[in-house]
C-alpha positions in Angstrom: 0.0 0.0 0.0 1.5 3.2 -0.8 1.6 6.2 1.6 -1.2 8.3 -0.1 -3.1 5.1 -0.1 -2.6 4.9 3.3 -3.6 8.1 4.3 -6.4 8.2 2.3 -7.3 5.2 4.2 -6.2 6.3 8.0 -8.6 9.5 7.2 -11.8 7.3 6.6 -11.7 5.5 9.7 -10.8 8.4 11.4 -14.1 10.0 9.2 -16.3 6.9 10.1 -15.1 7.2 14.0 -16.3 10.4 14.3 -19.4 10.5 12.9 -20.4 6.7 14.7 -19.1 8.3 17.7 -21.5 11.5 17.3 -24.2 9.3 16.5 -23.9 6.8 19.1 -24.4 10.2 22.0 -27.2 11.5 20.0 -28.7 8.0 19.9 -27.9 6.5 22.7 -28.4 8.8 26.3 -25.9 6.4 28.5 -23.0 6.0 25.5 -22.0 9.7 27.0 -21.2 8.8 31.0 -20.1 5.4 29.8 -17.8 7.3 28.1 -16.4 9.0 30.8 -16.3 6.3 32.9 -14.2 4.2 30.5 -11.9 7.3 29.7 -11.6 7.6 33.7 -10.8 4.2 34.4 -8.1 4.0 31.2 -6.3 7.2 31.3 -7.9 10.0 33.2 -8.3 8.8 36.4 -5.1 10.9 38.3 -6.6 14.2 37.4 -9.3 13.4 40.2 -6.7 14.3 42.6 -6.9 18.3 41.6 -9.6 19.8 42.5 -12.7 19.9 39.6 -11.9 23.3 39.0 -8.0 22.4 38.4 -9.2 19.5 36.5 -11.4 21.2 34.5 -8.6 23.9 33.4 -6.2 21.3 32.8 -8.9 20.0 30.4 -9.3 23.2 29.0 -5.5 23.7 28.4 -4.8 20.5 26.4 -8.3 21.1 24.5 -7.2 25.0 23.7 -3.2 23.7 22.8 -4.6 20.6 20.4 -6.9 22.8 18.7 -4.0 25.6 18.1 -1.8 23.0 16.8 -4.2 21.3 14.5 -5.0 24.7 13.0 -1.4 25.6 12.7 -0.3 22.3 10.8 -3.5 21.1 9.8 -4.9 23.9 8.3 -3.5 26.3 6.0 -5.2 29.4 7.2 -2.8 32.2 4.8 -4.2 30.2 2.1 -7.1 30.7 2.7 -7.1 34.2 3.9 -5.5 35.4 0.1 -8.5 33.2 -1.0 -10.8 35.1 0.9 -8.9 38.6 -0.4 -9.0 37.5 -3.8 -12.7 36.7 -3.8 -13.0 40.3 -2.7 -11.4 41.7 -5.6 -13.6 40.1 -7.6 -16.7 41.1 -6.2 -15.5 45.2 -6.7 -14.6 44.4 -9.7 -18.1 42.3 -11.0 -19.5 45.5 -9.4 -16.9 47.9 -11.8 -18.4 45.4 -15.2 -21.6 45.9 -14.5 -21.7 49.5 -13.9 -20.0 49.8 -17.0 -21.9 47.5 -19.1 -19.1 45.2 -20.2 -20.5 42.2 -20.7 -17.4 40.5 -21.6 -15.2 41.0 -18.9 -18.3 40.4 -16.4 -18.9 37.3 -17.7 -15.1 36.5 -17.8 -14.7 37.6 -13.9 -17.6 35.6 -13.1 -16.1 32.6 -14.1 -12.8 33.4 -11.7 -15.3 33.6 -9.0 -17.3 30.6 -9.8 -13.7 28.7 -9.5 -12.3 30.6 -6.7 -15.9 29.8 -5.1 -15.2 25.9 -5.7 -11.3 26.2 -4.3 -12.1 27.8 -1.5 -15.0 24.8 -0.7 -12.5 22.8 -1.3 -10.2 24.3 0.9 -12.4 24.4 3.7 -13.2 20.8 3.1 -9.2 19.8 3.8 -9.2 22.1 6.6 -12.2 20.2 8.1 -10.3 17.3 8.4 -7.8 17.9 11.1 -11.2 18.9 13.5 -12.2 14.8 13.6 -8.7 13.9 15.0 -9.6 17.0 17.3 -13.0 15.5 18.1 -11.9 12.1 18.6 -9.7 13.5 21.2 -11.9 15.9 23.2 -15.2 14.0 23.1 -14.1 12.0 25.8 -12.7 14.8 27.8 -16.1 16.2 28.0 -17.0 12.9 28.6 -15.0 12.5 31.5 -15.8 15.4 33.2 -19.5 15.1 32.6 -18.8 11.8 34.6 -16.8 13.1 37.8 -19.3 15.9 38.1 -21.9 13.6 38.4 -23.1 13.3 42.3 -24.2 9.9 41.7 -20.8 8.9 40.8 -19.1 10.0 44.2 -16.1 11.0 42.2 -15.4 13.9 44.8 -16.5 13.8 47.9 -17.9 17.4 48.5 -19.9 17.7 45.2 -19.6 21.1 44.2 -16.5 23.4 42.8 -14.8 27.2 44.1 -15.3 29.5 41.0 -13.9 32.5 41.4 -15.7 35.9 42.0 -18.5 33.5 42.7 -17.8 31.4 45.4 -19.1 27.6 45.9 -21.3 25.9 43.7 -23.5 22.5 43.3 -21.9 19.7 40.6 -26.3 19.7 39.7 -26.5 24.1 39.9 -27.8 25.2 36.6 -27.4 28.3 34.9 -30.2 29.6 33.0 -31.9 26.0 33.9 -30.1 24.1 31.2 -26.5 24.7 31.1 -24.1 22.6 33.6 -21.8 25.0 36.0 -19.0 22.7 34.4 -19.6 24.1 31.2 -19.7 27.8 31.9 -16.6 27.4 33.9 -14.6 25.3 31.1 -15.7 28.0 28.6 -13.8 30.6 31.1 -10.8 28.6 30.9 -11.0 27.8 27.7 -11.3 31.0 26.0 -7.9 32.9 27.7 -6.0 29.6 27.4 -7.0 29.1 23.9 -5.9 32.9 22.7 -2.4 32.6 24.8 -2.1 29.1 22.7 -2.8 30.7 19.0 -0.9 33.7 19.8 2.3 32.0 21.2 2.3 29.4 18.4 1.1 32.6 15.8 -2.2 31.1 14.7 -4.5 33.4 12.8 -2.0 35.9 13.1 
């Protein structure tokens, strides 16, 4: 087998993992916390020595640093930022044609766009791809966490977590009535960790 062969081949499975894995939490409400219990007893079992709220960071960290790396060698973003410039171009100047009536150069330039409109679907179709090695990787983070916050699980002793600014807080408190405290506090870390991550490596930039 030769080595585009193969990596036409690794990319499938990885494809077909991620979408049965989707499927199987959207089908099936106890794949999730059996999930997180199986990632638990496997790998991430020593983070239930932190605190939740450490763990939870520490989660947020690696999730924020793998998703800065796959966008840095996974995805060529200068690409397809002159894409994105060159489209632009072509839209002031389909707007020049067609103020001036010249039919032949608007139908020309609207053939670039049409092409440039298929590269960069392309483009973003590649870039796509490095976000299911990404998924395959987090899922059961969340998963995880999703488990040890669970009272019924008895992960932690004292069931609840020190938030900053807001003091102590129930694993089962709510915000708005739907979203887990676990969440809103990941999202906190996440965010600030993610932006120190894309800047340091010079993602985006």
């Amino acid at each position: 087998m030769s080595r585009e062969a193969l990596k036409d081949l690794i990319e499938k499975i990885v494809l077909f993992l991620a979408i049965g894995l989707m499927l199987a939490i959207f089908l099936d409400p106890t794949f999730f916390p059996t999930l997180g219990e199986i990632a638990n007893n496997i790998i991430l079992n020593p983070l239930t020595t932190l605190p939740i709220e450490l763990a939870i960071m520490a989660v947020a960290a690696f999730n924020g640093l793998l998703s800065s790396i796959a966008q840095k060698y996974g995805m060529d973003m200068e690409e397809q930022k002159e894409r994105q410039e060159k489209m632009k171009e072509l839209s002031n100047k389909i707007k020049e044609a067609r103020m001036s009536g010249d039919q032949g150069k608007l139908k020309k330039l609207e053939q670039e766009r049409t092409e440039l409109t298929q590269e960069l679907m392309g483009n973003l179709t590649k870039q796509f791809k490095p976000m299911l090695y990404i998924l395959l990787i987090t899922i059961p983070f969340f998963a995880w966490v999703y488990y040890v916050t669970d009272p019924a699980n008895a992960i932690y002793e004292a069931p609840s977590m020190l938030l900053p600014f807001i003091g102590e807080l129930d694993f089962s408190t709510r915000v708005w009535g739907t979203i887990p405290t676990w969440i809103i506090w990941y999202i906190v870390c996440s965010i600030p960790i993610s932006q120190l991550a894309r800047k340091t490596m010079k993602v985006g930039i």
